[in-house]
TIKEMAR-979312 format. One record per atom (N, C-alpha, C): atom name; residue in one letter; residue number from 1; x, y, z. Coordinates in steps of 0.05 Angstrom, whole numbers, plus 5000, padded with zeros to 4 digits. Example, Ala and Ser with C-alpha at 12.3 -4.5 7.8 and 13.67 -1.06 7.14 Angstrom:
2
+------+-----+-----+------+------+------+
| atom | res |   n |    x |    y |    z |
+------+-----+-----+------+------+------+
|    N |   a |   1 | 5264 | 4886 | 5156 |
|   CA |   a |   1 | 5246 | 4910 | 5156 |
|    C |   a |   1 | 5264 | 4934 | 5156 |
|    N |   s |   2 | 5257 | 4955 | 5142 |
|   CA |   s |   2 | 5273 | 4979 | 5143 |
|    C |   s |   2 | 5258 | 5001 | 5157 |
+------+-----+-----+------+------+------+
This chain:
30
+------+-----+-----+------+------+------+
| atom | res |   n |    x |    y |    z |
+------+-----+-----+------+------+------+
|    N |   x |   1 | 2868 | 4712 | 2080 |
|   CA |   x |   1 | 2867 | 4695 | 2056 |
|    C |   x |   1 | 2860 | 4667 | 2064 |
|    N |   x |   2 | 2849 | 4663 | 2057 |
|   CA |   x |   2 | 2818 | 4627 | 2055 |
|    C |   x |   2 | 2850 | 4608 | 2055 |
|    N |   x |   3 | 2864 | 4607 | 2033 |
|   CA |   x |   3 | 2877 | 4586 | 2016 |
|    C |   x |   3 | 2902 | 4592 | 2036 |
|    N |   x |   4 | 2914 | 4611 | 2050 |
|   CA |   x |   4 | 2937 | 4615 | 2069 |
|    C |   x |   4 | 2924 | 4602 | 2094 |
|    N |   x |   5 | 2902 | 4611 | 2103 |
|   CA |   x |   5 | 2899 | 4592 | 2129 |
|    C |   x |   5 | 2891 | 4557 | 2129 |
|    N |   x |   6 | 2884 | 4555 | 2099 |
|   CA |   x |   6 | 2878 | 4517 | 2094 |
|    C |   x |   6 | 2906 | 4502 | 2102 |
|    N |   x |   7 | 2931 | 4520 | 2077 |
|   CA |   x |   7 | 2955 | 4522 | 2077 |
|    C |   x |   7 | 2973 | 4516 | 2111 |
|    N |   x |   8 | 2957 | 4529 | 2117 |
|   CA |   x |   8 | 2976 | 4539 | 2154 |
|    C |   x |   8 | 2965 | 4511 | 2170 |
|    N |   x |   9 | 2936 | 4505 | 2160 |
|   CA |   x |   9 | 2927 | 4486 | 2181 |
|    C |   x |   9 | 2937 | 4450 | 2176 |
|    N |   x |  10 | 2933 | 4460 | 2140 |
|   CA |   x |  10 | 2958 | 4422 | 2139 |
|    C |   x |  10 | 2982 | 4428 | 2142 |
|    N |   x |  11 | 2999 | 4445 | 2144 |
|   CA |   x |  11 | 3022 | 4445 | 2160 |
|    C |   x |  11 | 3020 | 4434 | 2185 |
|    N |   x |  12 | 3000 | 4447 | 2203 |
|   CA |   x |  12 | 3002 | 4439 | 2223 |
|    C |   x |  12 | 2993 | 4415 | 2233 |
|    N |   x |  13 | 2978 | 4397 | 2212 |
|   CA |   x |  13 | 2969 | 4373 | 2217 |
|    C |   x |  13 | 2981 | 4361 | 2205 |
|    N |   x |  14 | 2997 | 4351 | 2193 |
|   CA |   x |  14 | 3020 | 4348 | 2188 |
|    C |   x |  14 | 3042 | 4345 | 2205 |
|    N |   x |  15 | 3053 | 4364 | 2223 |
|   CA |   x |  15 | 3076 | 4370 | 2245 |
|    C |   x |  15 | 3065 | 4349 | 2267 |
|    N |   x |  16 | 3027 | 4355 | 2268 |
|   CA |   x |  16 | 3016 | 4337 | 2290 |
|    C |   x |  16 | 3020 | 4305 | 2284 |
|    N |   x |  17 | 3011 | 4293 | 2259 |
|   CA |   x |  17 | 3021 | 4265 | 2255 |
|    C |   x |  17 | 3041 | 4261 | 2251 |
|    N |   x |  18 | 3066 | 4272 | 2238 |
|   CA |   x |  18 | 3097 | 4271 | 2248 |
|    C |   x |  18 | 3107 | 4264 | 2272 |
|    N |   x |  19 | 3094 | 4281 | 2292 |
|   CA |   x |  19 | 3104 | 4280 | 2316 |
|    C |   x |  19 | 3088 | 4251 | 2331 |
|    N |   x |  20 | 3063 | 4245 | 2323 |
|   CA |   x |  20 | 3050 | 4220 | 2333 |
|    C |   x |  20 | 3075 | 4200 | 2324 |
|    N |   x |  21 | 3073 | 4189 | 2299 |
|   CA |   x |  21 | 3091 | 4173 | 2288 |
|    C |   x |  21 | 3119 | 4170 | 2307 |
|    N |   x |  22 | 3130 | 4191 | 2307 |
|   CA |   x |  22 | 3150 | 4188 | 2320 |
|    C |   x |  22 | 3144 | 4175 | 2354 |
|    N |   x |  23 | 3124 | 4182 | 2362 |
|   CA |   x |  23 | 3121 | 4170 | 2393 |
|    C |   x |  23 | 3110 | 4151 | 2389 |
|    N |   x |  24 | 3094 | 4127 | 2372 |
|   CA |   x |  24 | 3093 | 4103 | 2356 |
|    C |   x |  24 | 3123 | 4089 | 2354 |
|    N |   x |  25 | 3138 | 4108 | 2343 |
|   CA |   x |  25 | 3159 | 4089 | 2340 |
|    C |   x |  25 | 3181 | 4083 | 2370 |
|    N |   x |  26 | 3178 | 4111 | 2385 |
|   CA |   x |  26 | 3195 | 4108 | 2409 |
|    C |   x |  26 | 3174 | 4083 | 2423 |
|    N |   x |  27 | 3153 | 4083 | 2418 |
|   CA |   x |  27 | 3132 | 4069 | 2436 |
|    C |   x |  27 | 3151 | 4041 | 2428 |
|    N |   x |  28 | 3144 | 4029 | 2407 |
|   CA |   x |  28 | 3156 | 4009 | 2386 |
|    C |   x |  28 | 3185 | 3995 | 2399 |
|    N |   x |  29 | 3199 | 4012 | 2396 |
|   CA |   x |  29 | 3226 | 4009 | 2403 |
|    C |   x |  29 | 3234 | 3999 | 2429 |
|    N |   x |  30 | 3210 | 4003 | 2453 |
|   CA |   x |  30 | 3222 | 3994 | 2476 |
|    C |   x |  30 | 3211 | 3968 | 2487 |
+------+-----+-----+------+------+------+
């Protein structure tokens, strides 16, 4: 299904700029 894998892939780009942000902010913090 087209609209399950669009679905699957902003999840996962998503989880990927989550996780950037967060090493931005540990970056930040020290």
């Amino acid at each position: 299904n087209l609209q399950d894998q669009s679905t699957l892939a902003e999840m996962q780009e998503q989880k990927a700029v989550h996780s950037l942000q967060e090493e931005l902010e540990k970056l930040k913090s020290t």
